[in-house]
KOLGUVEX-824513 format. One record per atom (N, C-alpha, C, O): atom name; x, y, z; residue number from 1. Coordinates in Angstrom, 3 decimals. Each point is the difference from the previous one (the first is absolute). Last residue first. Layout:
N
  atomo        xx        yy        zz  num
     CA         X         Y         Z  NUM
...
This chain:
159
  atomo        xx        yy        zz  num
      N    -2.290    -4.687    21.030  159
     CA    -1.183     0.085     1.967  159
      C    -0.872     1.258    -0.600  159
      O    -0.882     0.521     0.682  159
      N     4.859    -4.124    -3.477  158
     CA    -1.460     0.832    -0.157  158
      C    -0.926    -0.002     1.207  158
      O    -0.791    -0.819     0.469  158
      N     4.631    -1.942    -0.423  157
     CA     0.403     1.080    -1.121  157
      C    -0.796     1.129     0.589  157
      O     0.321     0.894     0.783  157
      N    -0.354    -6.219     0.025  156
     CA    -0.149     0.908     0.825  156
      C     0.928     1.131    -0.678  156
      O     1.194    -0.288    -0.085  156
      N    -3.717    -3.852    -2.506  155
     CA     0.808     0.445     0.692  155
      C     0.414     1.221     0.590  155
      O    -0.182     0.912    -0.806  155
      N    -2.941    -3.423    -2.234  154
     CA    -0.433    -0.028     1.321  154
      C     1.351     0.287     1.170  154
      O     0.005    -0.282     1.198  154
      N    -0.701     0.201    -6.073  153
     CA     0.506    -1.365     0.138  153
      C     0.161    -0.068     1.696  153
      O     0.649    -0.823     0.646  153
      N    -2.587     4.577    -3.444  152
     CA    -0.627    -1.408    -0.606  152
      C     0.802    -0.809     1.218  152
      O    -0.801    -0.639     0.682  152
      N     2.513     4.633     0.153  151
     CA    -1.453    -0.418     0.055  151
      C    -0.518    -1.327    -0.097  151
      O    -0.377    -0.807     0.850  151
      N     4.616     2.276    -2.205  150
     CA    -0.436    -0.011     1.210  150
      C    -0.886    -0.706     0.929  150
      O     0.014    -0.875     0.865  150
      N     0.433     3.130    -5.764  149
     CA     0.269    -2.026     0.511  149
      C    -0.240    -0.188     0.958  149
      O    -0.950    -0.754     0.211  149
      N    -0.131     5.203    -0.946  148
     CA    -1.117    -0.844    -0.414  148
      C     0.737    -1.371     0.783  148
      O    -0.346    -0.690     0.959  148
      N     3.239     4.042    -0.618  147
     CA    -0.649    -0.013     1.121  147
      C    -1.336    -1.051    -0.345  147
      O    -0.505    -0.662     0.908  147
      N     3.495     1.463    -4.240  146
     CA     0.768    -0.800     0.984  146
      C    -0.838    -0.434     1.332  146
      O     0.024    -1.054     0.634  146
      N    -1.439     4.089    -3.886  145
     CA     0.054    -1.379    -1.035  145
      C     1.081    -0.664     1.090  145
      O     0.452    -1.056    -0.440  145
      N    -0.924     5.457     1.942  144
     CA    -1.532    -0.606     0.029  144
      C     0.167    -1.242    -0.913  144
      O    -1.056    -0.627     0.078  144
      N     5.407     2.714     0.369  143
     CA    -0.285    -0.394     0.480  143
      C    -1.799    -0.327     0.354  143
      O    -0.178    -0.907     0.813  143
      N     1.591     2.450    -5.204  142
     CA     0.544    -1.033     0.634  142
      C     0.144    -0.838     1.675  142
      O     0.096    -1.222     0.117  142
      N    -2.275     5.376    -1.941  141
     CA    -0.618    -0.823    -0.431  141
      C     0.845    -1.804     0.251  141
      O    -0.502    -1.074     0.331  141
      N     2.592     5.236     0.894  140
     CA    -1.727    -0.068     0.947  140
      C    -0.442    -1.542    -0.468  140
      O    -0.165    -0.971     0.738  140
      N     3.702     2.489    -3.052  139
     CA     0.428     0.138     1.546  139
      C    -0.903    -0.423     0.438  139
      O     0.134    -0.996     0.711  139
      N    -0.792     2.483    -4.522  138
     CA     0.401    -1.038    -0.305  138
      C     0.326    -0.532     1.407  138
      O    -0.377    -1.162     0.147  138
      N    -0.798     5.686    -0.380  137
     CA    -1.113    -1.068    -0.083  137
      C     0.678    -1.393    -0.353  137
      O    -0.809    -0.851     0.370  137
      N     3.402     4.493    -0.190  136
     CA    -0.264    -0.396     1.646  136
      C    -0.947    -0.973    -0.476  136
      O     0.098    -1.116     0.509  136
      N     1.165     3.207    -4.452  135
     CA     0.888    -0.943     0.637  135
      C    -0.656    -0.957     1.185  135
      O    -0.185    -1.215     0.072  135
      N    -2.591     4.759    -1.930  134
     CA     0.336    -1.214    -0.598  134
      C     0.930    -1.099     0.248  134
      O    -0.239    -1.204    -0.094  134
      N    -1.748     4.937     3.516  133
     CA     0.472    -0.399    -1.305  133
      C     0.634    -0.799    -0.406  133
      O     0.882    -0.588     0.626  133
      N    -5.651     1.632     1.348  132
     CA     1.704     0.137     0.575  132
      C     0.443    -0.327    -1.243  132
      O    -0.559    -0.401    -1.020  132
      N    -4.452     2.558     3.029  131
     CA     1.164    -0.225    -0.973  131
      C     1.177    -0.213     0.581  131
      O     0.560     0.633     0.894  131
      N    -5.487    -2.133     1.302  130
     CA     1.098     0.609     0.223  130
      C     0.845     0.146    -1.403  130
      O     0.102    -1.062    -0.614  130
      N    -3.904    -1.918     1.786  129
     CA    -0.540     1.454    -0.747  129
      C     0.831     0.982     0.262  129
      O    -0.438     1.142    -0.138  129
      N     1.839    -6.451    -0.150  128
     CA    -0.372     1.116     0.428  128
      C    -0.829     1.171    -0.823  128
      O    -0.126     0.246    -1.200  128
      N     1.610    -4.290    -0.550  127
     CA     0.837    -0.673     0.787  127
      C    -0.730     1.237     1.339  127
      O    -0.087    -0.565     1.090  127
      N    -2.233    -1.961    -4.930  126
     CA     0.645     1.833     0.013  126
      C     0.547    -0.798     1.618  126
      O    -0.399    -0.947     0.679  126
      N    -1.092    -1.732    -5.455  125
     CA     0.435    -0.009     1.210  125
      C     0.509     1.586     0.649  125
      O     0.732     0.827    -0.545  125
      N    -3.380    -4.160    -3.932  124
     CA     0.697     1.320     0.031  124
      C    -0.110    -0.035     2.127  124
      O    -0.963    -0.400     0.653  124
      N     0.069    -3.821    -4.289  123
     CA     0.059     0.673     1.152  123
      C     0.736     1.241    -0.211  123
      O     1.034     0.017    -0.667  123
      N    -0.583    -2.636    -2.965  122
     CA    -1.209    -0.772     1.017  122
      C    -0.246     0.317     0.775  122
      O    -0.786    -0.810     0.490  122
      N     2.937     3.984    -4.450  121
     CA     0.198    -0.737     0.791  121
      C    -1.671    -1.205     0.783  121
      O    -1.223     0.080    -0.116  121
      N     1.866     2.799    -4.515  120
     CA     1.130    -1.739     0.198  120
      C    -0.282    -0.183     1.125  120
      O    -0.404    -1.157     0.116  120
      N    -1.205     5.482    -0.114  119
     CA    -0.658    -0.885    -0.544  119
      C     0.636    -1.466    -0.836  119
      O    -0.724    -0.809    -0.581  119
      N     3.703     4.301     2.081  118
     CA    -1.376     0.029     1.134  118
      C    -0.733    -1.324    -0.420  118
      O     0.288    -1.089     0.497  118
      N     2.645     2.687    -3.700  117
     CA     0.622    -0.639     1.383  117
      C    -0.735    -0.298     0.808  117
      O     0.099    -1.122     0.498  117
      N    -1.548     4.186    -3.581  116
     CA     0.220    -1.628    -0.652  116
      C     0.717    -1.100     0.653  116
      O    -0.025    -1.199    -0.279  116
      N    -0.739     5.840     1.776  115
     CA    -1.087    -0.682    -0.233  115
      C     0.210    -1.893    -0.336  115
      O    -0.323    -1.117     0.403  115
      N     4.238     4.074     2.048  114
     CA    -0.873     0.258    -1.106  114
      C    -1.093    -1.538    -0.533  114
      O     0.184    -1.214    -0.082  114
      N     2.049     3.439     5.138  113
     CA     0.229    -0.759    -1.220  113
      C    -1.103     0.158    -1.080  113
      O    -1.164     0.364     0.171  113
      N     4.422     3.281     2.718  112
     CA    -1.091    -1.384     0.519  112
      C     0.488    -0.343    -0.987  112
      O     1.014     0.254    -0.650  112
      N     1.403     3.215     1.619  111
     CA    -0.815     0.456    -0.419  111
      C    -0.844    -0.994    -0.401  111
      O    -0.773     0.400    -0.870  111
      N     4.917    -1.437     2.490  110
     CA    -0.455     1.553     1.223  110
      C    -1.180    -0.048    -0.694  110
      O    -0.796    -0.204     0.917  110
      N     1.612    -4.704    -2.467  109
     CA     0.858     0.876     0.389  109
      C    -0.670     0.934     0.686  109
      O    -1.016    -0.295     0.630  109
      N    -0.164    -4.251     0.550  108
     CA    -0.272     0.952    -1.422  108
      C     1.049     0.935     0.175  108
      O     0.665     0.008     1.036  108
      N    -0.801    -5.336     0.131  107
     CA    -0.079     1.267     0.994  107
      C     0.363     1.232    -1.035  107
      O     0.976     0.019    -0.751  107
      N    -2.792    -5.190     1.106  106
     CA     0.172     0.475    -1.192  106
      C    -0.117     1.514     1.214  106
      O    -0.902     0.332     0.770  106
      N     0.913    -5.721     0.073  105
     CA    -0.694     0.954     0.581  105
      C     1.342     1.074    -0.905  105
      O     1.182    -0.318    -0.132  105
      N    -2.605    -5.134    -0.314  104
     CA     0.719     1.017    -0.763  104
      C    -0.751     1.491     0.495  104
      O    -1.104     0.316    -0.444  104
      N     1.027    -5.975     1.598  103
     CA    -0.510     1.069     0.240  103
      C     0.802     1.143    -0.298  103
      O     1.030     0.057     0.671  103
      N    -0.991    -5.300    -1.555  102
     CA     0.466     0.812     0.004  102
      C    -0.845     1.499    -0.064  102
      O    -0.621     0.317    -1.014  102
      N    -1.314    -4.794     0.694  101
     CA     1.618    -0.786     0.651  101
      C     1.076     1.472     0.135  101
      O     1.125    -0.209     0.455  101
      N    -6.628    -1.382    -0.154  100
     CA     0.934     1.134    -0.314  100
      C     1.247    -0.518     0.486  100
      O     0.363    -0.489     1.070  100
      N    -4.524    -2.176     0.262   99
     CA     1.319    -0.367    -1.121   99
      C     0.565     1.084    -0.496   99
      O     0.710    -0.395    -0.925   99
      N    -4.095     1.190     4.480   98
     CA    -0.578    -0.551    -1.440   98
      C     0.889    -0.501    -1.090   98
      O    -0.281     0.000    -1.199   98
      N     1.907     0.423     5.836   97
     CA    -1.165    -0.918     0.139   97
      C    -0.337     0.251    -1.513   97
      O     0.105    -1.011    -0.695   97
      N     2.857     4.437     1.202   96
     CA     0.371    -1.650     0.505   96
      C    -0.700    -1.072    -0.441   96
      O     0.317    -0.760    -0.915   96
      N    -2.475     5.617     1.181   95
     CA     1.109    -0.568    -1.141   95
      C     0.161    -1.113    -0.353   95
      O    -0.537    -0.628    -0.912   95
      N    -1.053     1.509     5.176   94
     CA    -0.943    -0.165    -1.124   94
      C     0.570    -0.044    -1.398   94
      O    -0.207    -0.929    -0.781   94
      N     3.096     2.827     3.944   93
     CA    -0.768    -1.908     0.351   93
      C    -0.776    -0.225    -0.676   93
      O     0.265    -1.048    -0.590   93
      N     0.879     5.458     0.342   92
     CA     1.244    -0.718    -0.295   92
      C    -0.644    -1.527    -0.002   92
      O    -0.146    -0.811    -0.916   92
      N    -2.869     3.715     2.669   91
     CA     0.253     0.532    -1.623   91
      C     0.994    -1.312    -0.349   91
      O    -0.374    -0.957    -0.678   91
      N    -0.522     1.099     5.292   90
     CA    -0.540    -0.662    -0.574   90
      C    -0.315    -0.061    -1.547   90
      O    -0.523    -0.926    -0.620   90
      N     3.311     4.005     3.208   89
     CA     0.613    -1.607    -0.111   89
      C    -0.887    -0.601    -0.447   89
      O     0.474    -0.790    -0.817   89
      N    -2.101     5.436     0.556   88
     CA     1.423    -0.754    -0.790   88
      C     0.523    -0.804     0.299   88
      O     0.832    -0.346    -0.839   88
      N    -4.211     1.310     4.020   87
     CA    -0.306    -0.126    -1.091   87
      C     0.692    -0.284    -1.158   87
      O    -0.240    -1.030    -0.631   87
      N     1.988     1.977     4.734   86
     CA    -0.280    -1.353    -0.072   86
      C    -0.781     0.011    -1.098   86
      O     0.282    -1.007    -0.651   86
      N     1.795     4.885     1.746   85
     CA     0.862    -0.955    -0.362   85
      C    -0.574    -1.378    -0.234   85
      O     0.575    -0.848    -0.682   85
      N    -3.879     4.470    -1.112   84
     CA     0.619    -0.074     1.573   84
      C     1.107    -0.664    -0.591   84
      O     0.122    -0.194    -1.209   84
      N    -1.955     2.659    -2.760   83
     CA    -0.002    -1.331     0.847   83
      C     0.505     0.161     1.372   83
      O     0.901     0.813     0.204   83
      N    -3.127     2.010    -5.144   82
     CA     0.621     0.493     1.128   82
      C    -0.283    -1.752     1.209   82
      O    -1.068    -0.536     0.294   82
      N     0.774     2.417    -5.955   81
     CA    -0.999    -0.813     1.035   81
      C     1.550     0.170     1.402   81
      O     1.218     0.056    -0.169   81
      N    -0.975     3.363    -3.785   80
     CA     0.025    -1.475     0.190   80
      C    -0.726     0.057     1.473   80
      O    -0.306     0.861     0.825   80
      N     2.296     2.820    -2.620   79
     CA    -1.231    -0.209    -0.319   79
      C    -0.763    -1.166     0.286   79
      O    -1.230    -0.026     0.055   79
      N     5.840     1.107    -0.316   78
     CA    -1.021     0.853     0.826   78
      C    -1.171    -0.103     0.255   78
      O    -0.548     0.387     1.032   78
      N     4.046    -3.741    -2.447   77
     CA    -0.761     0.698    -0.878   77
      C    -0.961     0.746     1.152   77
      O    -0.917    -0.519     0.637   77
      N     4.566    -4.231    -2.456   76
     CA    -0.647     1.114     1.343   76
      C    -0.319     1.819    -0.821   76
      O     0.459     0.561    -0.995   76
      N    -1.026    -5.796    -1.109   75
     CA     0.849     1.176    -0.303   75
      C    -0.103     0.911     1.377   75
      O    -1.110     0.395     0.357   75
      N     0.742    -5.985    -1.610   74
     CA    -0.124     1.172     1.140   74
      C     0.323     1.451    -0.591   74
      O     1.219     0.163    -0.049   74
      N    -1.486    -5.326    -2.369   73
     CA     0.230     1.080    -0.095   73
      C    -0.436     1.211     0.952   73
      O    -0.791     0.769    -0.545   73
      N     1.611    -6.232    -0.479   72
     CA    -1.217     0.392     0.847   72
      C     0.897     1.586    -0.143   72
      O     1.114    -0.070     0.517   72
      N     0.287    -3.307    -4.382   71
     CA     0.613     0.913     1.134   71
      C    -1.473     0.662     0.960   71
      O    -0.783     0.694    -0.650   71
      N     1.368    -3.398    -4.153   70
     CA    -0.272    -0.619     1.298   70
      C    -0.069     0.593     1.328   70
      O    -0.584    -0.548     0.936   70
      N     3.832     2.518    -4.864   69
     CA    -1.056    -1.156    -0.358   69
      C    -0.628    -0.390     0.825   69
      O     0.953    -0.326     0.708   69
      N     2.239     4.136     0.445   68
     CA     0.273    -1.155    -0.486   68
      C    -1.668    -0.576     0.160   68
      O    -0.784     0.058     0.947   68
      N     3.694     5.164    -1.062   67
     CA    -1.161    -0.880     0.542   67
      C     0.053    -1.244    -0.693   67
      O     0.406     0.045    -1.162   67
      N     2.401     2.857    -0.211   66
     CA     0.269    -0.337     1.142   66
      C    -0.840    -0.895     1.077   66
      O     0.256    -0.725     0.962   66
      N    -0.933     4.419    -4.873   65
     CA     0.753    -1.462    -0.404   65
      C     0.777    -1.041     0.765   65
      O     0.788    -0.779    -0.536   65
      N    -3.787     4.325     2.019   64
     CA    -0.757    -1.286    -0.662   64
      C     0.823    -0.350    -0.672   64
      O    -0.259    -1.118    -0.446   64
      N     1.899     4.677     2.342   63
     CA    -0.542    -0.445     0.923   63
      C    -0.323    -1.639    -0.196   63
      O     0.332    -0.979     0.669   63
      N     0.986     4.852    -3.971   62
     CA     1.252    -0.669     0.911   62
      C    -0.496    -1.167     0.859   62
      O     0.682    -1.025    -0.009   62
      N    -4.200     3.629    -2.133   61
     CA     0.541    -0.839    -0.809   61
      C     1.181    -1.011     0.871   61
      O    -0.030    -1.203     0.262   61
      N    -1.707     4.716     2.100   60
     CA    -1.294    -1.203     0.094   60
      C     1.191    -0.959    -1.015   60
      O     0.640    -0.943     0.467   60
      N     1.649     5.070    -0.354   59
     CA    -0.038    -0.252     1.291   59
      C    -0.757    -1.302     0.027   59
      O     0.645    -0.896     0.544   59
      N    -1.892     3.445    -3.664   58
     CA     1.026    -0.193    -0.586   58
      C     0.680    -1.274     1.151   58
      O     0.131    -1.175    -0.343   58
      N    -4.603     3.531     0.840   57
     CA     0.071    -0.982    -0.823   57
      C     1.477    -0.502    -0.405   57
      O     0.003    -1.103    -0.547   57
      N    -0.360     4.274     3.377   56
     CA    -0.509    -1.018     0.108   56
      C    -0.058    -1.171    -0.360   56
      O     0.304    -1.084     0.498   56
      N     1.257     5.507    -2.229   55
     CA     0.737    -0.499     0.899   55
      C    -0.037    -1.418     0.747   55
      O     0.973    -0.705     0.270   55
      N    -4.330     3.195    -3.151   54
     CA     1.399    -0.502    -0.738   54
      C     0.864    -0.826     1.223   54
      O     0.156    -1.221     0.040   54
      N    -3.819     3.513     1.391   53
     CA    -0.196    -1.372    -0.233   53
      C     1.222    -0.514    -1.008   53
      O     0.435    -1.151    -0.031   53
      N     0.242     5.409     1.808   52
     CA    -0.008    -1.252     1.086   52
      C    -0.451    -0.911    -0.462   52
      O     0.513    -1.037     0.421   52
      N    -0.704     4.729    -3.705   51
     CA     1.609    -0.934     0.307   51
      C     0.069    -0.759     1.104   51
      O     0.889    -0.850     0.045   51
      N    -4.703     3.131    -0.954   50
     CA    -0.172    -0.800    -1.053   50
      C     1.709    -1.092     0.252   50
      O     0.341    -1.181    -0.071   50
      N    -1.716     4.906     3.324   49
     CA    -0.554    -1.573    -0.257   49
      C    -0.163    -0.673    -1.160   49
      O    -0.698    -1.014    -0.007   49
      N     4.837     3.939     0.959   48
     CA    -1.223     0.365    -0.124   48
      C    -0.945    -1.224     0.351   48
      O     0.494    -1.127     0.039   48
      N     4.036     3.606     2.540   47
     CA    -0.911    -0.757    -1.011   47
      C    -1.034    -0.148     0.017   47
      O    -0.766     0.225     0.937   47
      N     3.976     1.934     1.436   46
     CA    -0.741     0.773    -0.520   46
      C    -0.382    -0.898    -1.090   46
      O    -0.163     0.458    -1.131   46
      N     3.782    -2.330     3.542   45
     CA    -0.336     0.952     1.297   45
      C    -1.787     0.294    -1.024   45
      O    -0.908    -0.667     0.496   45
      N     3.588    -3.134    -3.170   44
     CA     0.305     0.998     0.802   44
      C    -0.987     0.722     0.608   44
      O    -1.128    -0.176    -0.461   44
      N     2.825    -4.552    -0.752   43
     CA    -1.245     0.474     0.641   43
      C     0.601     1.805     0.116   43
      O     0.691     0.395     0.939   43
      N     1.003    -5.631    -2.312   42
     CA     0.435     1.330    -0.001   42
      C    -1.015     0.613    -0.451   42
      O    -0.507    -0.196    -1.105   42
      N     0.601    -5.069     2.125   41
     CA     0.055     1.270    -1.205   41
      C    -0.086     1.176     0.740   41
      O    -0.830    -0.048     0.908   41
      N     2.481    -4.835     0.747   40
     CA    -1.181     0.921     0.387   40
      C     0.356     1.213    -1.254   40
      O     1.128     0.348    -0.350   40
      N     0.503    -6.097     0.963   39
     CA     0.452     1.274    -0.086   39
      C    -1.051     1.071    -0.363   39
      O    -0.713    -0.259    -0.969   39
      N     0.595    -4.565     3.782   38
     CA    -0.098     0.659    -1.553   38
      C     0.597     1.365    -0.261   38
      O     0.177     0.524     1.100   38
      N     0.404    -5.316     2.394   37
     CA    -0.113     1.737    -0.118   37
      C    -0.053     0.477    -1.900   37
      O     0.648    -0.211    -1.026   37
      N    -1.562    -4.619     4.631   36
     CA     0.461     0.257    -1.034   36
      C    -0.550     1.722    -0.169   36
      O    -1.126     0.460     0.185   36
      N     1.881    -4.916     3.252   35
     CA    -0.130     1.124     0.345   35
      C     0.379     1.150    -2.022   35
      O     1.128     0.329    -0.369   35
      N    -2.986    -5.884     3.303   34
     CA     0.739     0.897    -0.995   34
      C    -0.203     1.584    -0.186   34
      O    -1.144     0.450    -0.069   34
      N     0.855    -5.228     3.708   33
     CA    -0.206     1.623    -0.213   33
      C     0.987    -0.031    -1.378   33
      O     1.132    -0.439    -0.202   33
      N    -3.974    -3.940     2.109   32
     CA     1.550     0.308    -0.376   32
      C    -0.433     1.684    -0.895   32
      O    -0.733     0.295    -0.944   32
      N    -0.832    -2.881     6.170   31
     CA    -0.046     0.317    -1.498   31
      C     1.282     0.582    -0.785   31
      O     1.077     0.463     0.377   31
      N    -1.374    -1.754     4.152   30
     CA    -1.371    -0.675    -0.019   30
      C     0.016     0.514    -1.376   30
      O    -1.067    -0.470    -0.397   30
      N     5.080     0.988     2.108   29
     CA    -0.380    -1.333     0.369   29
      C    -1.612     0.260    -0.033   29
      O    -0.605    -0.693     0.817   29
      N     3.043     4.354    -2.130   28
     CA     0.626    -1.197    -0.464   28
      C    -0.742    -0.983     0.474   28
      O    -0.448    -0.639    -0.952   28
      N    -0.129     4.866     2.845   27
     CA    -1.145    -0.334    -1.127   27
      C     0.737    -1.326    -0.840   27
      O    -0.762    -0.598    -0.760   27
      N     3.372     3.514     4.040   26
     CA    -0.955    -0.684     0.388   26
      C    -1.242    -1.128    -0.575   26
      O    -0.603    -0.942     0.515   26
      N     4.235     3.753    -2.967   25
     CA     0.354    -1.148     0.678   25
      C    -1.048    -0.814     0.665   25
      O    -0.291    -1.154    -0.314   25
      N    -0.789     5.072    -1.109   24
     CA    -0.014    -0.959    -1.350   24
      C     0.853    -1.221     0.662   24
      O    -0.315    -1.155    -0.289   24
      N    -0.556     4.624     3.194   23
     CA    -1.111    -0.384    -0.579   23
      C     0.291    -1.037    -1.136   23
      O    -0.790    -0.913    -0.239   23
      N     4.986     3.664     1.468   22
     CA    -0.836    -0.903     1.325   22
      C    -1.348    -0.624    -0.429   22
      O     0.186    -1.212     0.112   22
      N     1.111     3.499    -3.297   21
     CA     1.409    -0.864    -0.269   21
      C    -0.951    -0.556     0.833   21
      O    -0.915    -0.756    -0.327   21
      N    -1.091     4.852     0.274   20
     CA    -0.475    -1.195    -1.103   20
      C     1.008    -1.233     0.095   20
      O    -0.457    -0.941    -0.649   20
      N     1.993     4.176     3.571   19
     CA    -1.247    -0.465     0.462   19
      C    -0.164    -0.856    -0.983   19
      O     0.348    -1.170     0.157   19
      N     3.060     3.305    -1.402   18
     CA     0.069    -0.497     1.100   18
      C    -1.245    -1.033     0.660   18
      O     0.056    -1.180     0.346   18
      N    -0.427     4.705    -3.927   17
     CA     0.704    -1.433    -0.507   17
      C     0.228    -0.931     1.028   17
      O    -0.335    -1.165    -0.211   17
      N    -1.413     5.514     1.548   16
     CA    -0.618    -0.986    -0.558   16
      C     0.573    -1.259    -1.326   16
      O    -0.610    -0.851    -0.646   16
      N     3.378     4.120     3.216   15
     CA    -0.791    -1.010     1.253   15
      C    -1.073    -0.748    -0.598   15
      O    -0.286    -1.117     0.433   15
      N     3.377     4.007    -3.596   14
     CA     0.699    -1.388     0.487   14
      C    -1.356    -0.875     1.282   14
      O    -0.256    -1.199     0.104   14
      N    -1.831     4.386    -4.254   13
     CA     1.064     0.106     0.835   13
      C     0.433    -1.292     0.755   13
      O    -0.610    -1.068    -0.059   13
      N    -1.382     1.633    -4.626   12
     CA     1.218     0.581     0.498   12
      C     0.391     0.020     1.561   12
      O     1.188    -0.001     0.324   12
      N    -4.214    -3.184    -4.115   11
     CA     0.046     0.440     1.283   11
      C     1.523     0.816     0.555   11
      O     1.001    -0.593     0.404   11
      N    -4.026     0.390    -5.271   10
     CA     0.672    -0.967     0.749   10
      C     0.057     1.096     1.522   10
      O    -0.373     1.141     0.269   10
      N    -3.385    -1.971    -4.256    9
     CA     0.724     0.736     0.243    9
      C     1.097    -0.546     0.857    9
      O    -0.199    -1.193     0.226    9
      N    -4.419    -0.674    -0.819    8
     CA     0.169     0.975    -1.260    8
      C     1.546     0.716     1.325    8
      O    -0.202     0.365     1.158    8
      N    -1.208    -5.486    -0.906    7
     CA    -0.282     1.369     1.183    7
      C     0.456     0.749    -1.469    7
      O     0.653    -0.556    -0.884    7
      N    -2.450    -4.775     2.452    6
     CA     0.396     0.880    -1.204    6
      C    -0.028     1.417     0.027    6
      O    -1.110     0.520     0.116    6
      N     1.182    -5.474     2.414    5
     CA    -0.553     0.969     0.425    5
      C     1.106     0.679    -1.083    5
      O     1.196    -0.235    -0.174    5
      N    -3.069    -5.005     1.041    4
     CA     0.915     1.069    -0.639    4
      C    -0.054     1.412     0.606    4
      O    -0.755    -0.035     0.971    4
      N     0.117    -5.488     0.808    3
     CA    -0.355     1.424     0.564    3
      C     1.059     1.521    -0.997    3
      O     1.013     0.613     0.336    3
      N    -2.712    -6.778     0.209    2
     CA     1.141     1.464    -0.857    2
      C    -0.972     1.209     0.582    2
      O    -1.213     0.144     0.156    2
      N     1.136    -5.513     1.878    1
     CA    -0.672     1.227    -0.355    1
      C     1.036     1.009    -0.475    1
      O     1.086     0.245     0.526    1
């Protein structure tokens, strides 16, 4: 199983590199993690909405040339359908079981994702009705794609 995960922007501080390192190690032996960063457009303070969907859309482009052919596509998304931990292991497994050989979860930049992004995906996913940010979410999201395997494979992780 491939497990991509595609983040608008990179990760500055050292404890969440730290962590994502710890998680991506962990995540070696039941999948193969790819971790790919796009670069985020420059947003200033007093913009307009015509320039957030610019932004979006610009941000979406980076996104989908990255997305691969075949790819079960997750975008997380506020808005999105909301999972227990065990509900997202059975997301992941069901994958599995229908021959998805790679699951591609797509992390937007500060100012979401744009339409045309949205609608590529097979699932839109909200990780919370909490805001965090973007970084930390890679954090989150990696360990719940650790806490799913877990799961599936009935091992003691997840109380």
């Amino acid at each position: 199983m491939k497990i991509n995960v595609i983040a608008v922007g990179k990760i500055k501080e050292r404890y969440l590199k730290e962590g994502i390192a710890e998680y991506s190690k962990r995540l070696s032996r039941f999948c193969d993690l790819r971790i790919v960063e796009v670069a985020d457009e420059p947003a200033p303070d007093n913009i307009s909405a015509a320039q957030e969907e610019q932004v979006r859309s610009r941000e979406a482009a980076r996104v989908l040339e990255k997305v691969r052919d075949g790819d079960y596509l997750v975008v997380l998304d506020v808005k999105g359908a909301k999972k227990s931990s065990e509900e997202f292991a059975e997301v992941l497994k069901n994958c599995m079981i229908s021959g998805n050989s790679s699951i591609t979860f797509v992390i937007g930049g500060s100012l979401g994702l744009a339409p045309e992004l949205i609608k590529k995906a097979n699932m839109r996913l909200s990780m919370s009705d909490m805001t965090f940010p973007h970084q930390l979410t890679r954090l989150i999201l990696l360990e719940q794609v650790y806490r799913a395997f877990k799961i599936i494979n009935g091992e003691t992780y997840h109380k």
